[in-house]
MDAnalysis code that builds the backbone (N, CA, C; Angstrom):
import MDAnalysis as mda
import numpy as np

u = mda.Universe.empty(579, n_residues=193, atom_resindex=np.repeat(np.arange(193), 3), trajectory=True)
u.add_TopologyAttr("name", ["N", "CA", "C"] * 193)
u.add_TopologyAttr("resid", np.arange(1, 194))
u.add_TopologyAttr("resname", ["UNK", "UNK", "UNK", "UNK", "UNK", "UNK", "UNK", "UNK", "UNK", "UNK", "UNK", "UNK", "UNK", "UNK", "UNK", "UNK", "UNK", "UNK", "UNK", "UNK", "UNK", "UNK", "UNK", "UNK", "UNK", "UNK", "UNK", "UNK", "UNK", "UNK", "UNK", "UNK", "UNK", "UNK", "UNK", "UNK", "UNK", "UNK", "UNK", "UNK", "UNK", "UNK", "UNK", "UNK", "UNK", "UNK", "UNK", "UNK", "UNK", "UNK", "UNK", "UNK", "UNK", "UNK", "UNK", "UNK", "UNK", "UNK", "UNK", "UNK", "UNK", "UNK", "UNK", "UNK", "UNK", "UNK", "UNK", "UNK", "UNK", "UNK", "UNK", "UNK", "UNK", "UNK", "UNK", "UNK", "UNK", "UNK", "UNK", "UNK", "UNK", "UNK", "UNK", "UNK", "UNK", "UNK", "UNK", "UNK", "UNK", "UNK", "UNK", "UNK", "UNK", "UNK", "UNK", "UNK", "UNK", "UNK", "UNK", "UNK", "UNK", "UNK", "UNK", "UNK", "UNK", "UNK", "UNK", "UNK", "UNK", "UNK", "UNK", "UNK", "UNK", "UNK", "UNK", "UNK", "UNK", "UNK", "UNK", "UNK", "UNK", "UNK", "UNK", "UNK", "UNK", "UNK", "UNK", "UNK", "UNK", "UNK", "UNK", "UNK", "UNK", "UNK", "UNK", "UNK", "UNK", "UNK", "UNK", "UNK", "UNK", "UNK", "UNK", "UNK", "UNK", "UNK", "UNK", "UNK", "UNK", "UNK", "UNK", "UNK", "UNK", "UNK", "UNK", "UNK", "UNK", "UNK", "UNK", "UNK", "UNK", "UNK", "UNK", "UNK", "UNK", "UNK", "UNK", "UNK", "UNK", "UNK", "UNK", "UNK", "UNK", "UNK", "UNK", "UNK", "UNK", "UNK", "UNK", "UNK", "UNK", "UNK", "UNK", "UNK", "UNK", "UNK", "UNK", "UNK", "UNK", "UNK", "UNK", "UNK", "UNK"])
u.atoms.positions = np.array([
    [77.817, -113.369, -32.729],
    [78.636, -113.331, -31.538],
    [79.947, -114.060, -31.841],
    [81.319, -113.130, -31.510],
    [82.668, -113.951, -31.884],
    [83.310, -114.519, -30.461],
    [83.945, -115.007, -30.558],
    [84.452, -115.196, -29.469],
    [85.574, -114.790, -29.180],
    [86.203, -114.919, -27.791],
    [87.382, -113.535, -27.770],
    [88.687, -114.094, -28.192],
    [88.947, -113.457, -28.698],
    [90.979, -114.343, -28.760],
    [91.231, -114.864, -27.579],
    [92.117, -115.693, -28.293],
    [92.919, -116.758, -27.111],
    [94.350, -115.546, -26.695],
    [94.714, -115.608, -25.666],
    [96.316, -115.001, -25.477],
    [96.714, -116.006, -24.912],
    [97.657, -116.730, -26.196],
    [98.617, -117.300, -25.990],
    [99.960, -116.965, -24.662],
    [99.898, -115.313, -24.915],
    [101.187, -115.312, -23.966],
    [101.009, -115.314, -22.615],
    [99.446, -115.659, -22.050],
    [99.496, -115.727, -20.537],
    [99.579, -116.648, -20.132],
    [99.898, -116.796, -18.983],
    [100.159, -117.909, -18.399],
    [99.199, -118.318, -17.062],
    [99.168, -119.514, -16.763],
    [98.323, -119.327, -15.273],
    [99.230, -119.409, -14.139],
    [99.058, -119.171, -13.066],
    [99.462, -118.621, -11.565],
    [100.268, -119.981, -11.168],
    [101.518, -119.965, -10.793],
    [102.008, -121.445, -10.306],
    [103.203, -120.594, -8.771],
    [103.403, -121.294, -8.057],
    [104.176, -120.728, -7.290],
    [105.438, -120.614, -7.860],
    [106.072, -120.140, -7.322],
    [107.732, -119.529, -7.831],
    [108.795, -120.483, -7.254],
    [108.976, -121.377, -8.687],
    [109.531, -122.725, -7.944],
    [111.008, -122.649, -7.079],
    [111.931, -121.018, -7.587],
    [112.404, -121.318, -6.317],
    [112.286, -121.158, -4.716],
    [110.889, -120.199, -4.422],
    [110.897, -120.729, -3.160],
    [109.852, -121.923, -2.601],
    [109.649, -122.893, -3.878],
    [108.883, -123.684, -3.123],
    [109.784, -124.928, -2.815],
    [111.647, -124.927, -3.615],
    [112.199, -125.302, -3.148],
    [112.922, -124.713, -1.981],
    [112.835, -123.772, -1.506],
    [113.181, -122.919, -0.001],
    [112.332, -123.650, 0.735],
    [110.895, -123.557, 0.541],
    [110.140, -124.191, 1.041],
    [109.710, -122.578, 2.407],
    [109.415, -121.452, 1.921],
    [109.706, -120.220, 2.496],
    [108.324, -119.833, 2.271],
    [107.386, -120.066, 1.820],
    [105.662, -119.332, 1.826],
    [105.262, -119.298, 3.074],
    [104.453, -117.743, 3.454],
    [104.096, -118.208, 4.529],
    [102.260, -117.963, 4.253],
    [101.666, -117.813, 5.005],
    [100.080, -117.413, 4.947],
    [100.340, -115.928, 4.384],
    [100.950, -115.380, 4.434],
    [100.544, -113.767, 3.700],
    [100.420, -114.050, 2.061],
    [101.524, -115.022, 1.741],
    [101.789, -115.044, 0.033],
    [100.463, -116.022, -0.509],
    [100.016, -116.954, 0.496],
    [98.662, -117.738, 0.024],
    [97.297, -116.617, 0.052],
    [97.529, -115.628, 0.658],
    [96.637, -114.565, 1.016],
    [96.691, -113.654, -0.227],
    [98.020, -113.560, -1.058],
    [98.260, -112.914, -2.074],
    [98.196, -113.456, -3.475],
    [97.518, -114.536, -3.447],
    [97.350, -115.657, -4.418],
    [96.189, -114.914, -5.675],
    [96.364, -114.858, -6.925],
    [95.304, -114.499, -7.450],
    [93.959, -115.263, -7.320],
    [92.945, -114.343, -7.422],
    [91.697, -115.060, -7.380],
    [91.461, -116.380, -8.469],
    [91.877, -116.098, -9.514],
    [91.291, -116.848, -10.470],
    [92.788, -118.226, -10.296],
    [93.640, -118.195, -9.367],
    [94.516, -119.457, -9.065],
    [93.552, -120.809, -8.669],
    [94.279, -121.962, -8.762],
    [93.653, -122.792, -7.950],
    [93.898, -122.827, -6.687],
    [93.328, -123.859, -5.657],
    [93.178, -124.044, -4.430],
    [94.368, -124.301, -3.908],
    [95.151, -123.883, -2.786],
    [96.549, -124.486, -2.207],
    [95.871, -124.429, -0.809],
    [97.239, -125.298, -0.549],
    [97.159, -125.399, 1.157],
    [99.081, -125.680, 1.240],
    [98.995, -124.835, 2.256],
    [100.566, -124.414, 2.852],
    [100.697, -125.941, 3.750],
    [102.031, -126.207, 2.971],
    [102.524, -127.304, 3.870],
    [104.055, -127.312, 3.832],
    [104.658, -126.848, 5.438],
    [105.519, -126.854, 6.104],
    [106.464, -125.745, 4.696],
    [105.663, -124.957, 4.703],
    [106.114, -123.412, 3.543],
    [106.199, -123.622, 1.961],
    [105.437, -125.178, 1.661],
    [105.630, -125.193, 0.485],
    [104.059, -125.072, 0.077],
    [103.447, -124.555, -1.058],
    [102.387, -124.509, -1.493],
    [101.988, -125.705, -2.536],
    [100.631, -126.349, -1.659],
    [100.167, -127.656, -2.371],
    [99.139, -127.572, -3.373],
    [98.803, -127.871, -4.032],
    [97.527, -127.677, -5.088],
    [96.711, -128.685, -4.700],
    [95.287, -128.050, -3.832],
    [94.693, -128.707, -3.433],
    [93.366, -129.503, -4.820],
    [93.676, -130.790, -4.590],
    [92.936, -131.751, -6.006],
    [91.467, -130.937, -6.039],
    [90.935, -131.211, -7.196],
    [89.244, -130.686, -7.359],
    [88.871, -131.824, -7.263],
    [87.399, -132.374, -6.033],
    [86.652, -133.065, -5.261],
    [85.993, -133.813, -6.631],
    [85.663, -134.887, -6.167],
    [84.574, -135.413, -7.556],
    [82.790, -134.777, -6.328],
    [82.101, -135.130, -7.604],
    [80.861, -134.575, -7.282],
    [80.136, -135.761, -6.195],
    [80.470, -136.635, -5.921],
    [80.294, -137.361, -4.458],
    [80.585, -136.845, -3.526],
    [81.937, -136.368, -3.305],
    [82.651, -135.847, -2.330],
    [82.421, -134.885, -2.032],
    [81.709, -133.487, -2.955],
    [81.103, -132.553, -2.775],
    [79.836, -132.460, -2.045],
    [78.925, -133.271, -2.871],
    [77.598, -133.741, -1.925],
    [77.800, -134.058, -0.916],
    [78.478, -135.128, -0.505],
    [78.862, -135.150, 1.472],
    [79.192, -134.192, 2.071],
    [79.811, -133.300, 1.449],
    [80.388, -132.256, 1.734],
    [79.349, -131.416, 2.212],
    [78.515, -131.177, 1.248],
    [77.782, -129.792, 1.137],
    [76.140, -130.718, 2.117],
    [75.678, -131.871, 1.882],
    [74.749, -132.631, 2.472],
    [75.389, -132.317, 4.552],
    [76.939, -132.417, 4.959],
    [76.740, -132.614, 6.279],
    [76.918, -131.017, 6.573],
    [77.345, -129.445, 5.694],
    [77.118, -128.579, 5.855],
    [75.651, -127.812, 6.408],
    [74.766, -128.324, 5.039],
    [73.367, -128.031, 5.818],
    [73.094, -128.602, 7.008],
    [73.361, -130.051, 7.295],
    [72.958, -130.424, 7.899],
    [73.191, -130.192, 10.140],
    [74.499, -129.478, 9.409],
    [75.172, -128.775, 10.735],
    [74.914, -127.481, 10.914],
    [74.330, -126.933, 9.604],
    [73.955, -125.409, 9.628],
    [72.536, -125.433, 10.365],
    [71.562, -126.374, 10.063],
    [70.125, -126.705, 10.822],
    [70.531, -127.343, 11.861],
    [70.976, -128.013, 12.615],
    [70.952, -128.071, 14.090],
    [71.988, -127.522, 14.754],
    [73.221, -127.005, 14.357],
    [74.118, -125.992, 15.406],
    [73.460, -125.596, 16.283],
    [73.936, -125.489, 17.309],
    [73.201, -124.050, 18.088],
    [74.093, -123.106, 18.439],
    [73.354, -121.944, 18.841],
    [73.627, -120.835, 18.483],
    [74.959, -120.420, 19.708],
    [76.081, -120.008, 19.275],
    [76.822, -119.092, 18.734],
    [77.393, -119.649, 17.881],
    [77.174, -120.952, 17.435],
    [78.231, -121.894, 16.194],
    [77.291, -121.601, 14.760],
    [78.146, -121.401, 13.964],
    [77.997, -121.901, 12.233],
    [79.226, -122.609, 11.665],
    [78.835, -123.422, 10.444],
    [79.395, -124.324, 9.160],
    [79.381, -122.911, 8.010],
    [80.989, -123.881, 7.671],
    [81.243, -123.443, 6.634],
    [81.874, -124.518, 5.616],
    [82.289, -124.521, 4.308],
    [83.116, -125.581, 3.409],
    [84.237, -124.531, 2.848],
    [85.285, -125.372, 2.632],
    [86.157, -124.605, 1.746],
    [86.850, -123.270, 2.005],
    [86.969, -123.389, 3.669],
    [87.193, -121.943, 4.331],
    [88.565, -122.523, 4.736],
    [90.062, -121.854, 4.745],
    [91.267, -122.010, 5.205],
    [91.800, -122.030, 7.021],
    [92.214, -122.922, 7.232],
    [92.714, -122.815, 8.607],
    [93.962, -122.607, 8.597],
    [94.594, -121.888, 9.145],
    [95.812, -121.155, 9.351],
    [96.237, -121.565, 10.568],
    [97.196, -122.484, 10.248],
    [97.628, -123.902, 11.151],
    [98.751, -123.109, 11.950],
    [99.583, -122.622, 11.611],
    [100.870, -122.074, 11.789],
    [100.976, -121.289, 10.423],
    [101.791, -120.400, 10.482],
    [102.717, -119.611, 10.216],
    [102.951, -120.122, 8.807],
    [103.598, -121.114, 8.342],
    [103.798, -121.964, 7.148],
    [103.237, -122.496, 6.967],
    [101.649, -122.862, 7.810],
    [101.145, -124.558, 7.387],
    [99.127, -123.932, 7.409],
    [99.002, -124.156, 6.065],
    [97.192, -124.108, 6.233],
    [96.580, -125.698, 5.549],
    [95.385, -125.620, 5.883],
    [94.528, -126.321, 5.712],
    [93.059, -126.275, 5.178],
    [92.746, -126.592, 4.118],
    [91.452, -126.230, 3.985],
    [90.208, -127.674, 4.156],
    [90.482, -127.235, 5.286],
    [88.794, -128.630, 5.251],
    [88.124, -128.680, 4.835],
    [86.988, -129.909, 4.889],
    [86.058, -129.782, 3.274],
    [84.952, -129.193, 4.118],
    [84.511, -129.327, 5.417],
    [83.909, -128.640, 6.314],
    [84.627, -128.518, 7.261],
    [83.905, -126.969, 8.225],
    [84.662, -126.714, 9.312],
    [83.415, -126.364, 10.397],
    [82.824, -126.150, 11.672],
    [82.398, -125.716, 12.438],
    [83.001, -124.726, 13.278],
    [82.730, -123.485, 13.303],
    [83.627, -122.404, 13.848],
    [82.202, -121.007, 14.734],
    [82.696, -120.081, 15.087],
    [82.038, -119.328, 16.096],
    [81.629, -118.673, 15.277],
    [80.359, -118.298, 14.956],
    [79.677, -117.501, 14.647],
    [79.909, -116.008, 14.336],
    [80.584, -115.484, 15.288],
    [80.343, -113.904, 15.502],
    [81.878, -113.641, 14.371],
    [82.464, -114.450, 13.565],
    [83.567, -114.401, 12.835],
    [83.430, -113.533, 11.767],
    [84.099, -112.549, 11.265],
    [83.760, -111.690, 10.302],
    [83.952, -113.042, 8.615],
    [82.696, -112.102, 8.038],
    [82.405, -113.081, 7.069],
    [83.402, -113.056, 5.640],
    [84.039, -112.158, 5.796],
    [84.569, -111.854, 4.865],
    [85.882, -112.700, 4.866],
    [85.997, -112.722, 5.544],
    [87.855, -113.675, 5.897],
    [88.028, -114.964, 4.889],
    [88.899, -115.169, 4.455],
    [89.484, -116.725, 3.595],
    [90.023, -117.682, 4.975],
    [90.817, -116.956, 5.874],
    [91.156, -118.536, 7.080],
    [90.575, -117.858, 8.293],
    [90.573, -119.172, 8.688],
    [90.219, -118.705, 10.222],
    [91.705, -119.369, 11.124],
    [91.460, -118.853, 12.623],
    [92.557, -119.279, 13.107],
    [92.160, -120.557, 14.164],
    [93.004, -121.476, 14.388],
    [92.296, -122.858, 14.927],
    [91.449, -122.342, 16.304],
    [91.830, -121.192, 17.217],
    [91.338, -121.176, 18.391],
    [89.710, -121.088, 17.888],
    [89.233, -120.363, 16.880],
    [88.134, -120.134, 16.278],
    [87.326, -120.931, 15.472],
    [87.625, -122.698, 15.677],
    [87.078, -123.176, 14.820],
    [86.835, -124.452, 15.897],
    [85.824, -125.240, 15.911],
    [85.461, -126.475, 17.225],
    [85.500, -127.667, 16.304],
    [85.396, -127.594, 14.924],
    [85.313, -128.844, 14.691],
    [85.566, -129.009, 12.722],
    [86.686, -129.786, 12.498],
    [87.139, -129.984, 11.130],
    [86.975, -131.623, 10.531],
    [86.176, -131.276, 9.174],
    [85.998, -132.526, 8.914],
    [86.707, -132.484, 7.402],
    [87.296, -133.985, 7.358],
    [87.703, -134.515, 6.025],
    [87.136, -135.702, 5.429],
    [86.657, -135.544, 4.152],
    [86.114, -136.701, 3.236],
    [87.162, -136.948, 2.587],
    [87.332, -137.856, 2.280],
    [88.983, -139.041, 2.080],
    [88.312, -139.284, 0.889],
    [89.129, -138.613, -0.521],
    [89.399, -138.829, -1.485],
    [90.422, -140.159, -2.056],
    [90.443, -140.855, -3.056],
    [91.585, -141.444, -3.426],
    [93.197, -140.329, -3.388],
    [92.702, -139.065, -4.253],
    [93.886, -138.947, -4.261],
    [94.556, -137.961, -2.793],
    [93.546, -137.930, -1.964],
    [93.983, -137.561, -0.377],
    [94.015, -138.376, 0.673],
    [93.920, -139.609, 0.266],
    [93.886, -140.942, 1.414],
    [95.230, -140.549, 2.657],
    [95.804, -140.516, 1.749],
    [97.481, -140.747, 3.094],
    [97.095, -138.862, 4.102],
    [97.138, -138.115, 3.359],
    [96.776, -136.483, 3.514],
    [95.836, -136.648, 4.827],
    [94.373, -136.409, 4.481],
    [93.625, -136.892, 5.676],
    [92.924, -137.556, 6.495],
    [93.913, -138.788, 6.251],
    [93.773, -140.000, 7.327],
    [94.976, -139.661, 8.083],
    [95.913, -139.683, 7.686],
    [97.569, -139.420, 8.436],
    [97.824, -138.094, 9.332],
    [98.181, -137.450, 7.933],
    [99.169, -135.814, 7.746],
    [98.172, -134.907, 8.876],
    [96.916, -134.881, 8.062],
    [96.006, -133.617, 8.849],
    [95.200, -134.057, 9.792],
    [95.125, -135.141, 10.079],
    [94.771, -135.157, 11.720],
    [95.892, -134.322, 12.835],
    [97.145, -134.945, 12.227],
    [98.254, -134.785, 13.257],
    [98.786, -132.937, 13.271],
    [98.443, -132.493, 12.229],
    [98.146, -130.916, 12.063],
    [97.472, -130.239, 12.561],
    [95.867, -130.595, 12.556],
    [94.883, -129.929, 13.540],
    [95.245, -130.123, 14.476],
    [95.383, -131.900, 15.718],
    [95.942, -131.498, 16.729],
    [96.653, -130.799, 17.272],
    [98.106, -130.869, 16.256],
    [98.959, -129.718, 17.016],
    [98.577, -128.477, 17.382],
    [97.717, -127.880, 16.737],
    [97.154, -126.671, 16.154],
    [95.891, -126.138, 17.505],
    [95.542, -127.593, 18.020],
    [94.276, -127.546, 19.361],
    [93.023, -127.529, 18.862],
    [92.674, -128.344, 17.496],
    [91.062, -128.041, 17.048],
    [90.881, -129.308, 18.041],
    [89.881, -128.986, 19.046],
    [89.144, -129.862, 19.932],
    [88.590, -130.963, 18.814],
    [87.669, -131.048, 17.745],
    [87.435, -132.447, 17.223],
    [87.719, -132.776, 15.907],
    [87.779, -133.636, 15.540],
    [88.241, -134.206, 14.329],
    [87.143, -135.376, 13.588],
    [86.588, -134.974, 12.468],
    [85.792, -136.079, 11.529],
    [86.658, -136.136, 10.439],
    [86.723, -137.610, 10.422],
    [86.931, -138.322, 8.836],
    [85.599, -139.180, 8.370],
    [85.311, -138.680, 7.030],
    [84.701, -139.804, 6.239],
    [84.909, -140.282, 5.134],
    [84.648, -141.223, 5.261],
    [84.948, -142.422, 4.199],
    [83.905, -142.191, 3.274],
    [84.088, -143.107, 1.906],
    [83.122, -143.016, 0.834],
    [82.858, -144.264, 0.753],
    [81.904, -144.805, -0.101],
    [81.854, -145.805, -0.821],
    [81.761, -146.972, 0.021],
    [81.173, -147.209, 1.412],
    [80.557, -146.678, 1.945],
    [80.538, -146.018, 2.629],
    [79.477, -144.272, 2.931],
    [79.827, -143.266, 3.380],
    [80.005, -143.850, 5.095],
    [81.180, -143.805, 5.671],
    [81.093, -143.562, 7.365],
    [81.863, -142.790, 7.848],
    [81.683, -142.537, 9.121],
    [81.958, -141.221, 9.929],
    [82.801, -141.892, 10.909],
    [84.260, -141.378, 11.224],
    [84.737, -141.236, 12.256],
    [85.055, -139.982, 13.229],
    [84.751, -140.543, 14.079],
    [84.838, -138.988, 15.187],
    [85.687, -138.731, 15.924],
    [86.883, -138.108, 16.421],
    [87.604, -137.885, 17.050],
    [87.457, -136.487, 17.795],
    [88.460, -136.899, 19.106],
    [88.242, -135.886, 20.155],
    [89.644, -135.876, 20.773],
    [90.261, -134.202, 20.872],
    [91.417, -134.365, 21.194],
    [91.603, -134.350, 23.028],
    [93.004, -135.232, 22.968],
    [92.587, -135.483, 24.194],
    [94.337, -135.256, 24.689],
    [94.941, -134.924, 25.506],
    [96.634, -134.885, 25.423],
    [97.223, -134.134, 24.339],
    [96.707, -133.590, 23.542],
    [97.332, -133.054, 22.049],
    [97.183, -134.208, 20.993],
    [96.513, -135.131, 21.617],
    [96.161, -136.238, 20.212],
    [94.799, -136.617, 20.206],
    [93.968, -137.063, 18.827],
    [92.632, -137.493, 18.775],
    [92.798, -138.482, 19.059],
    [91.513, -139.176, 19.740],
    [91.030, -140.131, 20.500],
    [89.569, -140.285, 19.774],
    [89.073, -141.713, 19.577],
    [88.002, -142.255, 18.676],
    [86.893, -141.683, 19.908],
    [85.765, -140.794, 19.381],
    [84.964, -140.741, 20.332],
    [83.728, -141.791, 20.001],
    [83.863, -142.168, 18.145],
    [82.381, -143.012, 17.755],
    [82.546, -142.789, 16.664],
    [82.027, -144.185, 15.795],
    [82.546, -144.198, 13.980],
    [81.444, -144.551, 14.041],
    [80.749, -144.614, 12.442],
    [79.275, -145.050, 12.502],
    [78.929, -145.490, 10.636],
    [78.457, -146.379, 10.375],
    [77.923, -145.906, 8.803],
    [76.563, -145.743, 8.848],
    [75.579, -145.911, 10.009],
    [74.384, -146.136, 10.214],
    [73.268, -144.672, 11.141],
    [74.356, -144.068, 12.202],
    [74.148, -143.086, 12.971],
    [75.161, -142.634, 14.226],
    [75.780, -141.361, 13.473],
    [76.724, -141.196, 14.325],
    [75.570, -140.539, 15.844],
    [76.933, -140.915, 16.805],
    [76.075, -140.280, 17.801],
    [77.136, -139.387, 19.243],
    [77.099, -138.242, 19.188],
    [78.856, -137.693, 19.750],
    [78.251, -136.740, 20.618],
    [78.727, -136.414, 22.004],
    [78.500, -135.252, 22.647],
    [78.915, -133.728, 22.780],
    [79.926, -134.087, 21.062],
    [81.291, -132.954, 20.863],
    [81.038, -132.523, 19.844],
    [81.037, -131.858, 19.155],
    [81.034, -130.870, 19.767],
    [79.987, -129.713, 20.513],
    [79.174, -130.362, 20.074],
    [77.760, -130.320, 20.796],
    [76.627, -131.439, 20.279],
    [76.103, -132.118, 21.330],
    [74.940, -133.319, 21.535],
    [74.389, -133.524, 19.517],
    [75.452, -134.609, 19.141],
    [74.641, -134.455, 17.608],
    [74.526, -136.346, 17.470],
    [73.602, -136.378, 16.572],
    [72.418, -137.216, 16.430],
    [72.755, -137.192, 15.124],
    [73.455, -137.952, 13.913],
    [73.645, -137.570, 12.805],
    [73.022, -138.865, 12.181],
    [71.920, -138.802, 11.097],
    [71.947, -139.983, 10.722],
    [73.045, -140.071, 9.386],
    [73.309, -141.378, 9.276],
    [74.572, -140.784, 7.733],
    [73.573, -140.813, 6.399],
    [72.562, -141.604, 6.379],
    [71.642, -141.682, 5.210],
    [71.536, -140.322, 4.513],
    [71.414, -139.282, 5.858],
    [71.253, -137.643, 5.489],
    [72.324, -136.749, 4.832],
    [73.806, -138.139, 5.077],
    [74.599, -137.051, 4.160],
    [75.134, -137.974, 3.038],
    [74.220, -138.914, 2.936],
    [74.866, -139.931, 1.781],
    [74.081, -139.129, 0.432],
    [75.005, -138.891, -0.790],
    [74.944, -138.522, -1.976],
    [73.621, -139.850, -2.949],
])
């Protein structure tokens, strides 16, 4: 068995730096992204390269997915790694999302009216991103709730929008406990890696 040549003359997928100094992408051209590109997220028309998660951050990830996929109730499902289409110029990909069920499965974003609840695990190199930037994005946008978690040690903050801004509904490292977006009982042990 050989292995295949290298081709030197390709290149991989980068945006077209002059309009990412236009700052002019909108969701159609992230929609037109090759498959084999990495991850972006549209911010204010410029395309970001979203970091690859360490395998902690994944496990929380994928640990509070099941864990929202077994008690949802029904017309809601979880998803990870699915795009929110914030505006026009601006997406988001949460590391989980809670959204309506009856959503065709095939789609890469959903649109915020279609999604109840976005969560972010706070990386080092996304600390300022979603603690700051993408809270204040979803709100604008009307996702009724907002989770951040922390690592190291894993805790949960919960937010609930309230005026067009989140409001702390309950942080927890021990057991979250929230009536939003529907009656959840989370212990965190269950999504600690």
């Amino acid at each position: 068995m050989s292995a295949e040549p290298i081709d030197r003359g390709a290149r991989p997928w980068s945006p077209d730096p002059v309009r990412q100094r236009m700052a002019d992408f909108t969701i159609e051209d992230v929609l037109a992204i090759p498959d084999d590109a990495p991850r972006v997220e549209l911010v204010d028309g410029v395309m970001a390269v979203v970091p690859s998660p360490s395998l902690d951050h994944q496990a929380i990830s994928n640990l509070l997915w099941a864990w929202l996929r077994k008690h949802r109730p029904h017309p809601l499902d979880a998803a990870t790694a699915v795009g929110v289409a914030v505006s026009l110029n601006n997406t988001c990909e949460p590391d989980v999302l809670l959204h309506w069920a009856e959503i065709k499965r095939t789609r890469h974003f959903l649109m915020p009216h279609e999604v109840l609840l976005v969560v972010e695990v706070v990386s080092p190199g996304t600390r300022r991103r979603d603690r700051l930037e993408k809270p204040a994005v979803y709100a604008e946008a009307g996702i009724p709730n907002f989770w951040r978690i922390e690592q190291d040690p894993v805790h949960v903050y919960a937010y609930t929008l309230k005026d067009g801004a989140y409001v702390e509904l309950a942080n927890s490292a021990d057991e979250l406990v929230v009536d939003e977006p529907f009656p959840i009982r989370l212990p965190i042990r269950e999504i600690t890696p």
